[in-house]
C-alpha positions in Angstrom: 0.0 0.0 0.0 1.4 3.4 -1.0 1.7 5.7 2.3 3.8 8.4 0.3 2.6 11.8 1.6 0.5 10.5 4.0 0.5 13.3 7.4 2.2 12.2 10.4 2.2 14.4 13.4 5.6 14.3 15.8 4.8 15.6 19.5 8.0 15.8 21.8 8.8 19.1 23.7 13.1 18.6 22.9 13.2 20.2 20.2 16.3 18.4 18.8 15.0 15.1 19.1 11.4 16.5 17.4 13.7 17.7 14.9 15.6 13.8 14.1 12.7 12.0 14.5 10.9 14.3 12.0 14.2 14.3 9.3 14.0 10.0 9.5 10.1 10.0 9.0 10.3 12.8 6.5 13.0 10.3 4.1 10.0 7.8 4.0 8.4 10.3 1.8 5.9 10.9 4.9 4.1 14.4 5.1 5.7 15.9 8.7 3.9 17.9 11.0 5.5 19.0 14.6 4.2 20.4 18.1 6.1 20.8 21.5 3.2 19.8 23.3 -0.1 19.1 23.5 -2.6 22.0 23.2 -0.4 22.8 19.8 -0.7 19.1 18.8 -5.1 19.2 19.6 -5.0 22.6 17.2 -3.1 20.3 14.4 -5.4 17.5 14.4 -9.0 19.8 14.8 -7.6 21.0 11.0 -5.2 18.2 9.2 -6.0 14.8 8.4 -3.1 12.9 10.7 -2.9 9.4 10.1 0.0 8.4 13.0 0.6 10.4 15.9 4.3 9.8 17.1 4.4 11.3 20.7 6.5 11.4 23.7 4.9 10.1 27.2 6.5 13.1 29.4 5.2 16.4 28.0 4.7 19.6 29.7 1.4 20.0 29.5 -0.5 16.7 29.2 0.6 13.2 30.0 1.2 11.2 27.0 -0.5 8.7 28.0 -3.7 10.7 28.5 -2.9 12.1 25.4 -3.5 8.8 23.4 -6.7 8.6 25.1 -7.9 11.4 23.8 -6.8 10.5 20.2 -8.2 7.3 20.3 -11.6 8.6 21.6 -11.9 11.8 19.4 -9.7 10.5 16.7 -10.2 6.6 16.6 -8.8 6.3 12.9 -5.6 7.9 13.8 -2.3 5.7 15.2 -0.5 6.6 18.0 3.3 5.2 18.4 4.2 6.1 22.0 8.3 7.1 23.2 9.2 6.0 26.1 12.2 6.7 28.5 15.0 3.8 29.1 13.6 1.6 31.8 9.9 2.9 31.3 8.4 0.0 29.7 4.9 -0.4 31.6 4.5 3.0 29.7 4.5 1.3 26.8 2.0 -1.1 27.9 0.1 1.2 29.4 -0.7 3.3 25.9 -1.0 -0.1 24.2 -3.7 -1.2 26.5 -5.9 2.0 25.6 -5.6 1.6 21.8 -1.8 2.9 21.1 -0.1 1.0 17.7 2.8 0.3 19.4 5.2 2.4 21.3 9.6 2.0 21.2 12.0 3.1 23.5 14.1 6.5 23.1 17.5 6.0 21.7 16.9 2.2 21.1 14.2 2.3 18.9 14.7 5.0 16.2 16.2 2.2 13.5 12.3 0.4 14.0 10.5 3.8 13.6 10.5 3.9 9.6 8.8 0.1 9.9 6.5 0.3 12.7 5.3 4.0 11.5 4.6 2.2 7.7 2.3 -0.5 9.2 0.6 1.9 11.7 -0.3 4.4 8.4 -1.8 1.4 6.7 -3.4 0.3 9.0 -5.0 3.8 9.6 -5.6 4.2 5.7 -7.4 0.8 5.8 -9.5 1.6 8.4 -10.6 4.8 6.7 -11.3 2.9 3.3 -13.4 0.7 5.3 -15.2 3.6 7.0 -15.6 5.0 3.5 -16.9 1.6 2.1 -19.8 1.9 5.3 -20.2 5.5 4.4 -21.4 5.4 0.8 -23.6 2.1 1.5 -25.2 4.2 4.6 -26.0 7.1 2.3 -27.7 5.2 -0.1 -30.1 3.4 2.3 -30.7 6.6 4.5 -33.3 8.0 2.3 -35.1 4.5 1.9 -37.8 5.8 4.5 -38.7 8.4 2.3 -41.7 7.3 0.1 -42.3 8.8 -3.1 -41.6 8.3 -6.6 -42.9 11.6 -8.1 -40.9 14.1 -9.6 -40.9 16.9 -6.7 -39.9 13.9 -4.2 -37.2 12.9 -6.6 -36.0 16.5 -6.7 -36.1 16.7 -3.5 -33.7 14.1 -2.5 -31.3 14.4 -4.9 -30.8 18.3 -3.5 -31.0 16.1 -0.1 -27.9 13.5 -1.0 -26.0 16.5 -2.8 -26.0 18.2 0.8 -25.5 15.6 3.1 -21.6 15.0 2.4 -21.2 18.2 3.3 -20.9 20.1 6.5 -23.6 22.8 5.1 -26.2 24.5 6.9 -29.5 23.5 5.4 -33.2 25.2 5.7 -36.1 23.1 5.0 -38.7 24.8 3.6 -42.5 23.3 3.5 -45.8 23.1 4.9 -46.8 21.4 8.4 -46.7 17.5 7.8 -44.5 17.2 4.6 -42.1 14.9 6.6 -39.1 17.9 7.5 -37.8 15.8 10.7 -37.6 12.6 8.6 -35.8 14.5 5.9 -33.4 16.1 8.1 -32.8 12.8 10.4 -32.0 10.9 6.6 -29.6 13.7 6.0 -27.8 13.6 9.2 -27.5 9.4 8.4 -26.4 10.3 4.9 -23.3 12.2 6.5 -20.5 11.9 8.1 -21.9 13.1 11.3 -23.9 9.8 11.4 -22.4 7.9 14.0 -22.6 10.9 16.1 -26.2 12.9 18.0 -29.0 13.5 16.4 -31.0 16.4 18.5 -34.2 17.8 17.5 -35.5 21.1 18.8 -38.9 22.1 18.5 -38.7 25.5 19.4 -42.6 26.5 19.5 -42.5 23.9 22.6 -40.6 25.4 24.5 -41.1 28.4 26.4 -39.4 31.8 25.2 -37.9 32.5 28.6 -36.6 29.2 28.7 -35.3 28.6 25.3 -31.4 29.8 25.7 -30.9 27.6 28.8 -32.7 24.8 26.6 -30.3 25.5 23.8 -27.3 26.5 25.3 -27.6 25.1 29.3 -26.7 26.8 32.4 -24.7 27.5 35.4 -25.7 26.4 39.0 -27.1 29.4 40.2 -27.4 31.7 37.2 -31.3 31.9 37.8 -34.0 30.6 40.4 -34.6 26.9 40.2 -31.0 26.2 38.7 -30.1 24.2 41.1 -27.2 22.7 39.4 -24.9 22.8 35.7 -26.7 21.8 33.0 -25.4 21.2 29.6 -27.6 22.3 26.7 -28.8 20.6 23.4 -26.1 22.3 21.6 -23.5 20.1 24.1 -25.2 17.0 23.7 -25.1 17.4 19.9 -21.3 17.9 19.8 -20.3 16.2 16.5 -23.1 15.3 15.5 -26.4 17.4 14.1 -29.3 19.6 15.5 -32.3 19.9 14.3 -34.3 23.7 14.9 -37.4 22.9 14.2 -40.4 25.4 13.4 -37.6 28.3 13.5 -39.8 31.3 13.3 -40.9 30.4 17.0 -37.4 31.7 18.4 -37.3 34.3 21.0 -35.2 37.4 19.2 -32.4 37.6 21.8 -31.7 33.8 21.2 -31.3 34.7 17.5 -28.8 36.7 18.2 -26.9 34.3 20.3 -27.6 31.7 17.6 -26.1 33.9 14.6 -22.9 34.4 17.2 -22.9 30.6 17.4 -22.8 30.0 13.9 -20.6 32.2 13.4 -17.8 31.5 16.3 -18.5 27.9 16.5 -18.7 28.5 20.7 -21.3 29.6 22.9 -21.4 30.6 26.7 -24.1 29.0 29.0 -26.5 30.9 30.7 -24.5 32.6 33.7 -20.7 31.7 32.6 -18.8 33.6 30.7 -16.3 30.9 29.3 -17.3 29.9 26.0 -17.2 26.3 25.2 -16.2 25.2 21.6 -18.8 23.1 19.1 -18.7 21.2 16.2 -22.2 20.6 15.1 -24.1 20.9 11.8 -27.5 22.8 11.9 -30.4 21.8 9.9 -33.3 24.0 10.8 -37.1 24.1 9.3 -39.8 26.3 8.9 -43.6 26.2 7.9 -43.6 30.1 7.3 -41.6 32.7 5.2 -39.5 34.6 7.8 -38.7 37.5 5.4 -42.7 38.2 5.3 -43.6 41.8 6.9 -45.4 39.5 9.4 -42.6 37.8 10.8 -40.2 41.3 11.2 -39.0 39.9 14.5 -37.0 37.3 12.5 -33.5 38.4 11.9 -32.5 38.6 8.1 -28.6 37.6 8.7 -29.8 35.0 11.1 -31.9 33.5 8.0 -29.7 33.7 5.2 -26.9 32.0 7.6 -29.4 29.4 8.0 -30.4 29.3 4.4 -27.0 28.8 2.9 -29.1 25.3 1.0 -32.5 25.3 1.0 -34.6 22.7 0.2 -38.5 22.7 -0.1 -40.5 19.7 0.3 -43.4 19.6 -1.6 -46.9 19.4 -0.1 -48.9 16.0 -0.2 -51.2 18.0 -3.2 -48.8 18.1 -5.5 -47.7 15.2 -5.4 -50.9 12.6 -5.8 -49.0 9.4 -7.6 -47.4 9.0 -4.2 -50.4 9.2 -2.2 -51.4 5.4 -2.6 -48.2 4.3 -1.4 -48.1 6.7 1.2 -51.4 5.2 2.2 -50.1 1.4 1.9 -47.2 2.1 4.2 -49.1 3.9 6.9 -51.4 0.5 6.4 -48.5 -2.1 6.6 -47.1 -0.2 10.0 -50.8 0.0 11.3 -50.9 -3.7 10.8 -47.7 -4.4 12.1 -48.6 -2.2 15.4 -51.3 -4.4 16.3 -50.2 -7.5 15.1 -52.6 -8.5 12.7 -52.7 -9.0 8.5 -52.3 -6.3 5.9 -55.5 -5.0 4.7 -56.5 -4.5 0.8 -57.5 -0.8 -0.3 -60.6 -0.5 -2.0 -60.3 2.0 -5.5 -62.5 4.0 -4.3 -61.0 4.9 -1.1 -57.7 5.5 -3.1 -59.8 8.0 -5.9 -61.1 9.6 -2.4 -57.4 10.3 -1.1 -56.5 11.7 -4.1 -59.3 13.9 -4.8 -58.7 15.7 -1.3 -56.3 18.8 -0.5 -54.4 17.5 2.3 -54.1 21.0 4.4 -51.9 18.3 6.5 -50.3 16.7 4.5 -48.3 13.0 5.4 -49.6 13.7 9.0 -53.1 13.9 8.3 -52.6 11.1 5.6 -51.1 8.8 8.6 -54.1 9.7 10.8 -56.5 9.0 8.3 -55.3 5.6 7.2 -55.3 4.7 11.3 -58.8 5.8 11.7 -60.1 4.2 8.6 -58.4 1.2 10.0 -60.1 1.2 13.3 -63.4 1.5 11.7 -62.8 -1.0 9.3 -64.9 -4.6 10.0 -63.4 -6.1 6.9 -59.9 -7.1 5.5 -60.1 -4.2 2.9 -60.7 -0.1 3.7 -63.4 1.1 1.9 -64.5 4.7 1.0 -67.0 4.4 3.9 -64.4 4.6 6.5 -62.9 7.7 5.4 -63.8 11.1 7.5 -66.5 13.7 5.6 -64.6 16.3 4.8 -62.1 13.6 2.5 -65.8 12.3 1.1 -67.1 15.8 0.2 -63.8 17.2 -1.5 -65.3 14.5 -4.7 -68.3 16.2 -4.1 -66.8 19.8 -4.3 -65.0 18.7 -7.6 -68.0 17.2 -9.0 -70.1 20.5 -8.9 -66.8 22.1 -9.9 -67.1 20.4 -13.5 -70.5 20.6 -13.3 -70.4 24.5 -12.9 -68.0 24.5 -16.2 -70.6 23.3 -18.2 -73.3 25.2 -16.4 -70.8 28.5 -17.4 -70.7 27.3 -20.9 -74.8 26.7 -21.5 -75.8 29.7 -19.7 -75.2 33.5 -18.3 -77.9 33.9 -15.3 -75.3 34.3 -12.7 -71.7 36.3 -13.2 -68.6 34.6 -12.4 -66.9 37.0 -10.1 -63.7 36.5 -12.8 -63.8 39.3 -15.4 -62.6 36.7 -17.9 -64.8 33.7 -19.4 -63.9 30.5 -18.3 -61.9 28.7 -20.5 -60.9 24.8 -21.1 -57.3 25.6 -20.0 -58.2 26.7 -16.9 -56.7 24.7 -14.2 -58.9 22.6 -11.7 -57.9 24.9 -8.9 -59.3 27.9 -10.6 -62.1 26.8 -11.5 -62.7 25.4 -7.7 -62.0 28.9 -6.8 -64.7 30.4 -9.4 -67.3 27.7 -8.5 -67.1 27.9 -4.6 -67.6 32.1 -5.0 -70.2 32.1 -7.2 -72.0 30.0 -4.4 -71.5 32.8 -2.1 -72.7 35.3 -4.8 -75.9 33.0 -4.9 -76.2 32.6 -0.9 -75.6 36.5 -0.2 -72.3 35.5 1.3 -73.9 33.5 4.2 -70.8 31.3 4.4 -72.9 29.0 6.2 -75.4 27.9 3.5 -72.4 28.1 1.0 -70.4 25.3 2.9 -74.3 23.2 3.2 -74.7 23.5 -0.7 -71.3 23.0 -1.5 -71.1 19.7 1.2 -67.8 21.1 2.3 -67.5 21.8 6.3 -67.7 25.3 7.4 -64.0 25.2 8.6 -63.0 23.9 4.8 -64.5 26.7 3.4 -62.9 29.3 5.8 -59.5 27.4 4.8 -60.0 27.9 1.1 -61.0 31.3 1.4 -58.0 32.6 3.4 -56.2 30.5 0.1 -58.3 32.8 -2.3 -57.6 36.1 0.2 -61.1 36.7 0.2 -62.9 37.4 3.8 
């Protein structure tokens, strides 16, 4: 195996013997990083890819071998060859017992260190080809959970798997119950982040007052009722990723002390003023537009730190091929959760699901297909099952093509449209044009619009805030 170039870090505080130990390495073609102790050595390795660590025992600042601890825990694909004084050979064994490659013996063992650092660099470089092997196999199955063979879903994770090797902030953009966790949580498994934390905030449940000692934790003391240290979700997802969920909810101090983390890669707890470094990937999500006039308490640096790759998941509507085997999944996990057999779906429940809106979306879908279940006395789910306001959106489409005809044949009542209805129109539109002319006919009694339409009263409010009418 070819090790030329490969990065080798030398750690010894005498500077000569850093220097000869660095000149034989460096002969084996070997890439040859120094430090005289340990806090410089920590600073190499947070930015160089080190595959052997070559490192005295007695250092000035940190014991060597508490050192290799560290590496093996925070770095467990990097060697470590350990130096130890004449006569210090439990050392050794010592830093071989926690995970060290080997260690030699000053003076004595400098002829062996060209060898022994060849084997411990292929063995790293193995390790890491195995890791990448793992890597690339996880990424491809991470997205499995996501059902959908339509083109926005398709879209969607392709941006998704383009994102996910990197280190990128992402913002998920989409409506409530288009499946933003799920998609963040495959992304997270998709990188290289996967083995660590995955932490997900909702931040409209927790309490504004509450939300930085939440985020960040706090010091004994700091406020009443903190009755001891607490670390904060940010700390618990050290190398891995968080997950800010429904953003917009976030108090405006914390934004600020969000943005700072971002930007320093630190943050203080609540009532300390040492920072504590991070290494974390943000994903965060949102059912809103924070740049709207309505959400001016939103910070526009915070957002487009946030938004450096956004990605918008589609709502459930625009995307009816999946909704039948959206449906048969949510059916097969029902069946599985109470241990019995896997119903049939009835066409007609299936021209039902897709004939409705979906205001929420794979949620309501999910809750849907577990009621129908419930109510179900047979081994199929039939249209009868489903809840009213999924059996009158047929209805409401049904009178919507009937109303283009009735446009076409006569001109007793005006559309509230200017223009004449045309065969291009799409079906929404023409939804739109049928359900105002109702309220035209009814005097705009929303209540006997919503009885002659067969739509409930709450639909109706929904679709008129859509059309911005009142």
């Amino acid at each position: 195996m070819d090790t030329k170039g490969k990065s080798i870090l030398v750690v010894e505080d005498e500077e000569n013997l850093r220097g000869l130990l660095s000149k034989i390495l460096s002969l084996e073609d070997f890439k040859i990083f120094e430090a005289g102790d340990v806090t410089t050595a920590k600073n190499i390795l947070l930015t160089e890819t080190i595959y052997l660590v070559v490192t005295d025992v007695m250092l000035p600042d940190i014991n060597g071998i508490e050192f290799t601890k560290y590496i093996k825990k925070e770095y467990p694909l990097t060697e470590v060859v350990v130096l130890t004084a004449f006569g210090n050979v439990k050392d050794g064994v010592k830093a071989m017992k926690i995970g060290a490659f080997d260690y030699l013996t000053k003076g004595d063992g400098d002829d062996m260190l060209p060898l022994i650092a060849k084997k411990a660099v292929e063995k790293s470089m193995l390790q890491r080809q195995v890791q990448e092997v793992d890597f690339k196999t996880d990424s491809r199955s991470s997205f499995n959970k996501i059902i959908g063979k339509s083109r926005p879903v398709k879209k969607m994770i392709e941006l998704a798997k383009k994102v996910a090797v990197t280190d990128t902030t992402v913002l998920l953009l989409g409506e409530t119950g288009t499946g933003k966790e799920l998609l963040a949580e495959a992304i997270h498994h998709a990188s290289r982040r996967r083995k660590g934390p995955f932490v997900t905030i909702n931040c409209a449940a927790i309490p504004k007052d509450l939300q930085e000692s939440e985020l960040f934790g706090h010091k004994k003391g700091s406020f009443t009722g903190a009755a001891q240290d607490k670390k904060g979700y940010f700390e618990v997802a050290d190398r891995g990723t968080i997950f800010l969920d429904e953003l917009g909810e976030m108090s405006p101090e914390l934004q600020a002390k969000l943005l700072r983390a971002l930007e320093n890669r630190t943050f203080n707890r609540v009532g300390d003023t040492t920072p504590i470094p991070v290494d974390i990937r943000i994903i965060a999500a949102t059912n809103r537009d924070l740049l709207d006039e309505d959400n001016s308490e939103f910070r526009r640096d915070l957002y487009y730190r946030l938004s450096t790759f956004a990605i918008d998941l589609p709502p459930l509507r625009e995307r009816p091929s999946d909704i039948e085997l959206i449906a048969f999944h949510f059916l097969k996990s029902q069946a599985e959760r109470v241990g019995g057999e896997i119903m049939k779906i009835d066409p007609e429940f299936v021209y039902h699901l897709k004939k409705y809106d979906w205001p929420g979306n794979i949620r309501e879908l999910k809750n849907v297909i577990e009621r129908a279940v419930i109510l179900s006395d047979g081994r199929e789910l039939t249209a009868d099952t489903l809840p009213n306001e999924v059996l009158a959106a047929r209805k409401v489409k049904e009178e919507v093509a009937e109303s283009v005809s009735y446009a076409n044949e006569t001109s007793s009542y005006s559309m509230p449209s200017s223009e004449p209805v045309s065969d291009n129109v799409d079906l929404k539109t023409i939804e739109q044009e049928h359900i105002l002319k109702v309220l035209t006919m009814v005097n705009g009694n929303k209540s006997e619009a919503a009885k002659r339409l067969d739509i409930g009263l709450a639909t109706l409010y929904r679709k008129l805030k859509e059309y911005n009418v009142g």
